[in-house]
Steps between C-alpha positions, in 0.01 A plus 500: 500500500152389352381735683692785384485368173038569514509757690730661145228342324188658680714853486548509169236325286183707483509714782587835397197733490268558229667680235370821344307466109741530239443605154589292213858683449618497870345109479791467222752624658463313833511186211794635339684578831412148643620296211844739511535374844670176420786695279314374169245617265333204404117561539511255812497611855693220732422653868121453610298802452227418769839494734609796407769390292661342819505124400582344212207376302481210320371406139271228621293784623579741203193710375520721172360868502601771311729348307676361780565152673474533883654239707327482846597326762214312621145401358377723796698817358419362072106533609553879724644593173236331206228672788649842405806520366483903486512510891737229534769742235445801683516403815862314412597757219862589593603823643 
């Protein structure tokens, strides 16, 4: 079960390829859309964004940026995202 339980991990935080640039608008959106995903519109985004919104975050590792509080889930995923936060909301902007 541990097992399982990383390899989940490893699959979903951080491993999706590099996304492409995104301008200031699309950035929004993705921001918008991602902060939608937990059915409220509260300027905070609950799943982790370096994770692809596939684990829940958590505010000990919240970061603001643009206007928003992300909750990550780890210190390893809060420092991806302060490194560049642009890639990190592309890459998990929702589809």
């Amino acid at each position: 079960m541990r097992y399982a339980l990383l390899i989940t991990f490893l699959a979903a935080c951080g491993s999706a390829p590099a996304p492409a640039k995104l301008d200031a608008a699309a950035l929004s959106a993705c921001i918008d859309a991602a902060d939608l995903a937990d059915g409220a519109d509260d300027a905070t985004i609950t799943k982790c964004a370096n994770c692809n919104l596939k684990m829940d975050g958590d505010a000990a590792f919240a970061v603001d940026h643009a206007g928003h509080s992300f909750h990550l889930c780890s210190e390893g995923c809060k420092s991806k995202f302060e490194a560049d936060p642009a890639a990190v909301i592309a890459r998990s902007c929702p589809k």
